[in-house]
N, CA, C and O atoms as a printed pandas DataFrame, in Angstrom:
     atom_number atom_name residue_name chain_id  residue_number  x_coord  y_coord  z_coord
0              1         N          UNK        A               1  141.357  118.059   85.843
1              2        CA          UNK        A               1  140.739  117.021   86.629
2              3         C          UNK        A               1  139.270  116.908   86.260
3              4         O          UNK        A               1  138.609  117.944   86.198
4              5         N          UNK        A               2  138.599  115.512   85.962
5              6        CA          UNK        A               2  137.596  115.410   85.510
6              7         C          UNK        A               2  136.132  115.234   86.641
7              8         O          UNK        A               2  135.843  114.155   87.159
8              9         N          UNK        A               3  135.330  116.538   86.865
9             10        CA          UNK        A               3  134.603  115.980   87.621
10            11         C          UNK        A               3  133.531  114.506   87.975
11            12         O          UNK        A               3  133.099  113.906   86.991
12            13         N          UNK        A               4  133.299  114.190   88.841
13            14        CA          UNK        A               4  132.543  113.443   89.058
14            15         C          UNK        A               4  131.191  113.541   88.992
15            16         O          UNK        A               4  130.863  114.440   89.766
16            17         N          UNK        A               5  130.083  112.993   88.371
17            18        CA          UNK        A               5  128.720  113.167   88.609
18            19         C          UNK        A               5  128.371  112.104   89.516
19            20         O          UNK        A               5  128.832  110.965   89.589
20            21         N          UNK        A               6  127.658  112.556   90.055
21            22        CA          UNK        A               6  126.669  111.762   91.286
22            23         C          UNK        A               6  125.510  110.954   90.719
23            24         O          UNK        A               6  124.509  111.528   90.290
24            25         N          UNK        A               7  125.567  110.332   90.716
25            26        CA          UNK        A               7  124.316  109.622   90.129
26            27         C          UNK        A               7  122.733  110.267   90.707
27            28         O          UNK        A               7  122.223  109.301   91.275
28            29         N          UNK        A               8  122.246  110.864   90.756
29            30        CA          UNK        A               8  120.763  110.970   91.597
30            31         C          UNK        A               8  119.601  110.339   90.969
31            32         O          UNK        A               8  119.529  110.012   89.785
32            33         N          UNK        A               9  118.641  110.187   91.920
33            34        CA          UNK        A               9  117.977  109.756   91.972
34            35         C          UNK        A               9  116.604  111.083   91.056
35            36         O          UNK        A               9  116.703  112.279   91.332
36            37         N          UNK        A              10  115.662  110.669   90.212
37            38        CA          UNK        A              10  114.627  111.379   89.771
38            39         C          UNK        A              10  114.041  112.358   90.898
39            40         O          UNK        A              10  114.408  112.356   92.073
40            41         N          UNK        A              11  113.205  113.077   90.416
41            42        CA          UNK        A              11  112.700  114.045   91.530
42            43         C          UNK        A              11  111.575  113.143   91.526
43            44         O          UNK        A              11  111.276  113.258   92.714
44            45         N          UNK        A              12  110.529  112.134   90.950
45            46        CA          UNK        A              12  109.330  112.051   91.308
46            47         C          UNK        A              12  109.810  110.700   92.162
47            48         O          UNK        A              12  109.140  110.527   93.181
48            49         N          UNK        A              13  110.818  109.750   91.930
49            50        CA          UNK        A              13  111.536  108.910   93.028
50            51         C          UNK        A              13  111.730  108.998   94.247
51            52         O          UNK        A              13  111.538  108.269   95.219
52            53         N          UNK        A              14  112.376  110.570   93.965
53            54        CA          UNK        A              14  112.920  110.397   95.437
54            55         C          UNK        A              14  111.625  111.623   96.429
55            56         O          UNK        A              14  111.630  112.145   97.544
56            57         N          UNK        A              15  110.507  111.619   95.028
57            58        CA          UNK        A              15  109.296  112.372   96.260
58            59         C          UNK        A              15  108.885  110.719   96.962
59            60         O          UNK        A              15  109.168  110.668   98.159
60            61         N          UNK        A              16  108.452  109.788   96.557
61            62        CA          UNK        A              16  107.650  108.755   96.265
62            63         C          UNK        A              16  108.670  107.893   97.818
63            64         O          UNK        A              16  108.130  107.241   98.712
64            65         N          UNK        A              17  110.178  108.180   97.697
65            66        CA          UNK        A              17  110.860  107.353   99.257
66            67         C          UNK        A              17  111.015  108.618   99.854
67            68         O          UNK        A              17  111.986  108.684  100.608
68            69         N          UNK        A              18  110.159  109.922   99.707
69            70        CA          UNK        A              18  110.320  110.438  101.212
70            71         C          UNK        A              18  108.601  110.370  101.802
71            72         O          UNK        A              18  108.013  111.272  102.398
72            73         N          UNK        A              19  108.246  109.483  101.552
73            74        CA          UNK        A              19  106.956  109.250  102.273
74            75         C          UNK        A              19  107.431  108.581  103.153
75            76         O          UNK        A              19  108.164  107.605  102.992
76            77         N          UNK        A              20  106.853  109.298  104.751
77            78        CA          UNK        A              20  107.732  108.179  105.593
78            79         C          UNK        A              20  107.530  106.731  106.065
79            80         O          UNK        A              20  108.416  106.036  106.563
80            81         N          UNK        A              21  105.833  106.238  105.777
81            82        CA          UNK        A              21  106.188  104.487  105.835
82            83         C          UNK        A              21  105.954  103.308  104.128
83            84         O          UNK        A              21  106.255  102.188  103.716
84            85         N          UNK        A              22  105.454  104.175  103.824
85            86        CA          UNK        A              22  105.265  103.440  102.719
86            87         C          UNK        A              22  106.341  103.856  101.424
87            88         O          UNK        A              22  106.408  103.154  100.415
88            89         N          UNK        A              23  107.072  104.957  101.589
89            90        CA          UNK        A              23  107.985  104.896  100.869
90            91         C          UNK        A              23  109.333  104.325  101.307
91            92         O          UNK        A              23  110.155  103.994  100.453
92            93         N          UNK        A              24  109.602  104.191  102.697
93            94        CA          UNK        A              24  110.312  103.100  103.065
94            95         C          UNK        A              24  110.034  101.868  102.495
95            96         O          UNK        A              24  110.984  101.512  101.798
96            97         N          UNK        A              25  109.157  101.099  102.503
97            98        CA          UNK        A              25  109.031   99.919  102.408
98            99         C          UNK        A              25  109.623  100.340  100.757
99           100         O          UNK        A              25  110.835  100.220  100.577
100          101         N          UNK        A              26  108.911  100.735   99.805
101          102        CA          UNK        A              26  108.641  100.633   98.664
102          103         C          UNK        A              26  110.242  100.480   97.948
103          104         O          UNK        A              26  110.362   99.948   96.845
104          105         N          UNK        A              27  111.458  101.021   98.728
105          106        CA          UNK        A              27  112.957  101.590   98.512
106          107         C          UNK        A              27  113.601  100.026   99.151
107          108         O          UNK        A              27  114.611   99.389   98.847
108          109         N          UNK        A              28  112.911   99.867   99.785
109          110        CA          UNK        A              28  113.363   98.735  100.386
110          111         C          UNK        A              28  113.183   97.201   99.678
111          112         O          UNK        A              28  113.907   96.212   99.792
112          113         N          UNK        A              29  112.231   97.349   99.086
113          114        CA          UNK        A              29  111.813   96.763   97.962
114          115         C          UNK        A              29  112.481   96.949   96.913
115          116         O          UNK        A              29  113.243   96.021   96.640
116          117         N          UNK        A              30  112.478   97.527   96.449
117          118        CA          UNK        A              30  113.201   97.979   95.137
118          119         C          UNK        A              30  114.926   97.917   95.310
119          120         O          UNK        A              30  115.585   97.660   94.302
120          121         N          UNK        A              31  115.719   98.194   96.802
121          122        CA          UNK        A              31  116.984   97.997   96.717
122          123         C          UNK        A              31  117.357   97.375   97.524
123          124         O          UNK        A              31  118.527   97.468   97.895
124          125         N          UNK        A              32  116.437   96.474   98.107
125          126        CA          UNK        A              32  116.769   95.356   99.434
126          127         C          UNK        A              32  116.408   93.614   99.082
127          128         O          UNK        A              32  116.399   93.219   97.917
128          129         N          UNK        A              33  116.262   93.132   99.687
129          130        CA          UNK        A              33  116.460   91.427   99.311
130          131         C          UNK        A              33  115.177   91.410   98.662
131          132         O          UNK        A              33  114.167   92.113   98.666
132          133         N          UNK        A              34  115.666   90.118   97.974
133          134        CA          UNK        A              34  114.150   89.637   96.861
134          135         C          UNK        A              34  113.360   89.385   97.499
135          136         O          UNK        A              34  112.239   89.703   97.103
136          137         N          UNK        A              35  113.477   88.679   98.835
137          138        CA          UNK        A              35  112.037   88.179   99.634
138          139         C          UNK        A              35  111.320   89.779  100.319
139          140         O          UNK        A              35  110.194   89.696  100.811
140          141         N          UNK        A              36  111.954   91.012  100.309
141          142        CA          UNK        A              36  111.314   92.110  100.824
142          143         C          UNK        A              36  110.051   92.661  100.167
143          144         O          UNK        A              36  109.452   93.630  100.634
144          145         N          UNK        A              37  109.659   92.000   99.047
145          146        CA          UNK        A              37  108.229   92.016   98.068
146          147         C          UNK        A              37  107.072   91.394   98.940
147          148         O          UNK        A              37  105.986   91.974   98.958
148          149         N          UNK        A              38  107.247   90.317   99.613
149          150        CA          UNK        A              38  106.088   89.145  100.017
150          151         C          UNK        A              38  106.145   89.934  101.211
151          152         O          UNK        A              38  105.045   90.365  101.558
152          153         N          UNK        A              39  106.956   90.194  101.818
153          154        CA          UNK        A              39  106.776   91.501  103.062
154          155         C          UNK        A              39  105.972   92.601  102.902
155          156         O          UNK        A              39  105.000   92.822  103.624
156          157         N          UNK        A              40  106.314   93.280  102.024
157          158        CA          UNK        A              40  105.376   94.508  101.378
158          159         C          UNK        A              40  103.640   93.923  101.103
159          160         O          UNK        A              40  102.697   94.682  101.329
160          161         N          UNK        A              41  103.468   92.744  100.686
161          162        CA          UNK        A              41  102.307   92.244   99.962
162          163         C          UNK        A              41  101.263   91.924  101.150
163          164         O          UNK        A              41  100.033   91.901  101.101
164          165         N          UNK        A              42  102.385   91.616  102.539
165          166        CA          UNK        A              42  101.155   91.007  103.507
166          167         C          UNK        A              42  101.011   92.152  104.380
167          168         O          UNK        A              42   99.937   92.230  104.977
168          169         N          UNK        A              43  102.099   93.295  104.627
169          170        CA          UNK        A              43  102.065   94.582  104.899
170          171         C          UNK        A              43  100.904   95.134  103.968
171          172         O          UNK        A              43   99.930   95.095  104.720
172          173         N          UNK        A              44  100.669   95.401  103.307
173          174        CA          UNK        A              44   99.504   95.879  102.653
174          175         C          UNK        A              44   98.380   95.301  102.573
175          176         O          UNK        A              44   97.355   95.976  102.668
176          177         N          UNK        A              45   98.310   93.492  102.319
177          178        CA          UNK        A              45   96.933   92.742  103.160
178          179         C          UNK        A              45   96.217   93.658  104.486
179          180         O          UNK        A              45   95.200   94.300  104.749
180          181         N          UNK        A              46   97.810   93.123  105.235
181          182        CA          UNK        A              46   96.925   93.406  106.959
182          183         C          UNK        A              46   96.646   95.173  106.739
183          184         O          UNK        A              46   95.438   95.357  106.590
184          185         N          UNK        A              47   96.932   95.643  106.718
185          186        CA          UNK        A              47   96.668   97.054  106.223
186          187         C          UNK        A              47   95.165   96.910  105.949
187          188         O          UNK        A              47   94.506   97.247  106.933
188          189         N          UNK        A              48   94.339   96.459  104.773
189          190        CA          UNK        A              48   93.323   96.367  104.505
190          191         C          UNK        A              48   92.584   95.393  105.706
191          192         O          UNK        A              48   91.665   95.905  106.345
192          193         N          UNK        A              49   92.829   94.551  105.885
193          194        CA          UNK        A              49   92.483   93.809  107.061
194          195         C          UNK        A              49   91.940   95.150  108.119
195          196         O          UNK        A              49   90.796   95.432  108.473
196          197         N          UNK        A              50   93.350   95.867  108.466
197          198        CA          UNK        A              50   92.442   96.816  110.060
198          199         C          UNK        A              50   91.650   97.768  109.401
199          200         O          UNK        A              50   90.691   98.299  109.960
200          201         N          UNK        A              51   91.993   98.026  108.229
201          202        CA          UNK        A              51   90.603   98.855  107.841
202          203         C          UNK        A              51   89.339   98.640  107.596
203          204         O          UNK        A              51   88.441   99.468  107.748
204          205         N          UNK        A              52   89.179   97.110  107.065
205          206        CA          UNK        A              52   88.145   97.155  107.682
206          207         C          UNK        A              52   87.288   96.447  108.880
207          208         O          UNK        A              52   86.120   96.152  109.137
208          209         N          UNK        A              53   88.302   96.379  109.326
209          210        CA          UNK        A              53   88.302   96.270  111.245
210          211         C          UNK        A              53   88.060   97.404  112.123
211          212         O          UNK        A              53   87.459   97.292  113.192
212          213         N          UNK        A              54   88.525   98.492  111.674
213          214        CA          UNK        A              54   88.736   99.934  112.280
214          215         C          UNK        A              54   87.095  100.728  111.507
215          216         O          UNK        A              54   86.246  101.202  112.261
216          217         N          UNK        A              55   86.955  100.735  110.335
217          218        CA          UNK        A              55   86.315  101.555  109.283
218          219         C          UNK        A              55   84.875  100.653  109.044
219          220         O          UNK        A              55   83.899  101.353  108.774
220          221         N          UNK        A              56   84.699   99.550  109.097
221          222        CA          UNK        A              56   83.581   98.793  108.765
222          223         C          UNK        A              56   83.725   98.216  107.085
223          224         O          UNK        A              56   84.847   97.987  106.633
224          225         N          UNK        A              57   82.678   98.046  106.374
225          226        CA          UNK        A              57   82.328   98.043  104.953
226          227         C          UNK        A              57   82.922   98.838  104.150
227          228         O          UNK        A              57   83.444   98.413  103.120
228          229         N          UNK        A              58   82.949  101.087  104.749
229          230        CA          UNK        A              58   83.656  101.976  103.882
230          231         C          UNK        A              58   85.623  100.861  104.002
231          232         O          UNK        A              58   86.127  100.252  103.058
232          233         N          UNK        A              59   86.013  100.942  104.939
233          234        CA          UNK        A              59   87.476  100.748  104.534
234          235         C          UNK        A              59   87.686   99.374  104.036
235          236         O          UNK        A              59   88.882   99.119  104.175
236          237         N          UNK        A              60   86.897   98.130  103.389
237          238        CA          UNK        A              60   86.834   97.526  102.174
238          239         C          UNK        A              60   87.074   98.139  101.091
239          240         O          UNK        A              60   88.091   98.210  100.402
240          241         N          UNK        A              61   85.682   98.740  100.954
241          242        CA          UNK        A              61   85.212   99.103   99.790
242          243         C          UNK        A              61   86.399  100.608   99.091
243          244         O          UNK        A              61   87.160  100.673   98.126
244          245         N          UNK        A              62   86.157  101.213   99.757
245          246        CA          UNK        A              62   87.054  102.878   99.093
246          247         C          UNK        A              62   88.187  102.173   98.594
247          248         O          UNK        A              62   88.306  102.039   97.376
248          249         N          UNK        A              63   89.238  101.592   99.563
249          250        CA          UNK        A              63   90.507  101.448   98.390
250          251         C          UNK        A              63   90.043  100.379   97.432
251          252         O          UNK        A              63   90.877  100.179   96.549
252          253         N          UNK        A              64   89.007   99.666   97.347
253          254        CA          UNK        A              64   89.088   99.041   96.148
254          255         C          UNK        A              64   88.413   99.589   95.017
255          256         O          UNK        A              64   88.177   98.976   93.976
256          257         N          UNK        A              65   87.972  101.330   95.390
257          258        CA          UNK        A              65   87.209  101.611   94.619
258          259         C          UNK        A              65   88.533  102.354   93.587
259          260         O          UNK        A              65   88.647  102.556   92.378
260          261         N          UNK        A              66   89.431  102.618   94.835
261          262        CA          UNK        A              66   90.551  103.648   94.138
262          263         C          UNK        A              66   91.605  102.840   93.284
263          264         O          UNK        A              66   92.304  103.446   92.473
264          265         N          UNK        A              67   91.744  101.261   93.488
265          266        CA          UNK        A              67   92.504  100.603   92.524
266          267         C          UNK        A              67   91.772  100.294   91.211
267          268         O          UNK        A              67   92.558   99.834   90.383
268          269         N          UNK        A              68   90.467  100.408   90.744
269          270        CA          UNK        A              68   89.909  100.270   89.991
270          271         C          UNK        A              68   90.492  100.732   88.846
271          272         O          UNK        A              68   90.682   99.824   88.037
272          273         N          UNK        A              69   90.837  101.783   88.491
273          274        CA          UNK        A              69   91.578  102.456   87.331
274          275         C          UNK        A              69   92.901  101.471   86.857
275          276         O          UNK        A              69   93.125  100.988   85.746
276          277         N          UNK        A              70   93.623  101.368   88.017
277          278        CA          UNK        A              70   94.773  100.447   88.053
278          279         C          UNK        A              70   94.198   98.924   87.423
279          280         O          UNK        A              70   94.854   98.461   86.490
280          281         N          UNK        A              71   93.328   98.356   87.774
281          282        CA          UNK        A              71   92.861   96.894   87.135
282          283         C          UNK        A              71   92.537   97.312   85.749
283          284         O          UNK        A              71   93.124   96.869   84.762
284          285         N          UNK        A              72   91.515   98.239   85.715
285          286        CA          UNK        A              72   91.498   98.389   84.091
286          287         C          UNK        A              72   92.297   99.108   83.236
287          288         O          UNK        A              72   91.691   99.146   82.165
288          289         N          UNK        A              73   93.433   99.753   83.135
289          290        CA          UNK        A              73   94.523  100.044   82.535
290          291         C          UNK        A              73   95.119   98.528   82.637
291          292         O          UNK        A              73   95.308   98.015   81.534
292          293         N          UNK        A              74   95.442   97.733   83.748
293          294        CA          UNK        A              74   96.017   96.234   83.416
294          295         C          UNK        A              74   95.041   95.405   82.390
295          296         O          UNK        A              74   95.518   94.585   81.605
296          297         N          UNK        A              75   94.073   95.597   82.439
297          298        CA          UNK        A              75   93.095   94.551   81.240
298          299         C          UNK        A              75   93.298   94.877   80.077
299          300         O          UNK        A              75   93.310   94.090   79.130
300          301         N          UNK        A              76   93.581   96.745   79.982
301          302        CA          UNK        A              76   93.785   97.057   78.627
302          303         C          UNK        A              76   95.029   96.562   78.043
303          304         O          UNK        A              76   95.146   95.996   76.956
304          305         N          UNK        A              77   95.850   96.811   78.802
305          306        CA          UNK        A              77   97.479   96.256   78.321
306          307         C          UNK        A              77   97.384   94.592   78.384
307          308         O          UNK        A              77   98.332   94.074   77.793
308          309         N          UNK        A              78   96.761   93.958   78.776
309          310        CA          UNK        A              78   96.281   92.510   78.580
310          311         C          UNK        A              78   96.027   92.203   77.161
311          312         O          UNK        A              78   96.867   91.679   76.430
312          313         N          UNK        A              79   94.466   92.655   76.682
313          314        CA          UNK        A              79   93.780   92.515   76.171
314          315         C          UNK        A              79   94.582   93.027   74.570
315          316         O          UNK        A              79   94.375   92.374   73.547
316          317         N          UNK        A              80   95.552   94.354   74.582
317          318        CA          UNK        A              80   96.140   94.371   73.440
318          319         C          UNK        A              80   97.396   93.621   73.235
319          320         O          UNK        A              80   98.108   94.058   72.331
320          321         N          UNK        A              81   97.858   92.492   73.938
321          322        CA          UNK        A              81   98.812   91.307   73.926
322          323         C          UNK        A              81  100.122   91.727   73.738
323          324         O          UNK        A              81  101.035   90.902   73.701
């Protein structure tokens, strides 16, 4: 009798959906309806919104200091076509 393999999921995957709200969304995204993206997008707006509602100027500024790397790794992969 031929066993069965289970399909699993990666270990850095399934660290990334046991975060408990943002790796929900992110699984949900990835294996739930196409419109569950524009959900995620304004979920993460208003997110920035109360921060800096809650935080002042710092909760603007810090996460956009921390996506910075992320924009310029995208310019580089741009820029070499």
């Amino acid at each position: 009798m031929a066993q069965r393999k289970e399909h699993r999921l990666p270990l850095w995957e399934r660290m990334i959906y046991a975060i408990p709200l943002i790796g929900w969304m992110i699984k949900d995204v990835v294996y739930g309806e196409p419109d569950n993206i524009y959900h995620f997008l304004a979920g993460i707006v208003f997110l920035w919104i109360i921060l800096g509602l809650v935080f002042g100027y710092p909760g603007i500024i810090i996460p956009a200091l921390f996506l910075t790397p992320l924009i310029l790794f995208t310019l580089v992969l741009i820029s070499r076509g």
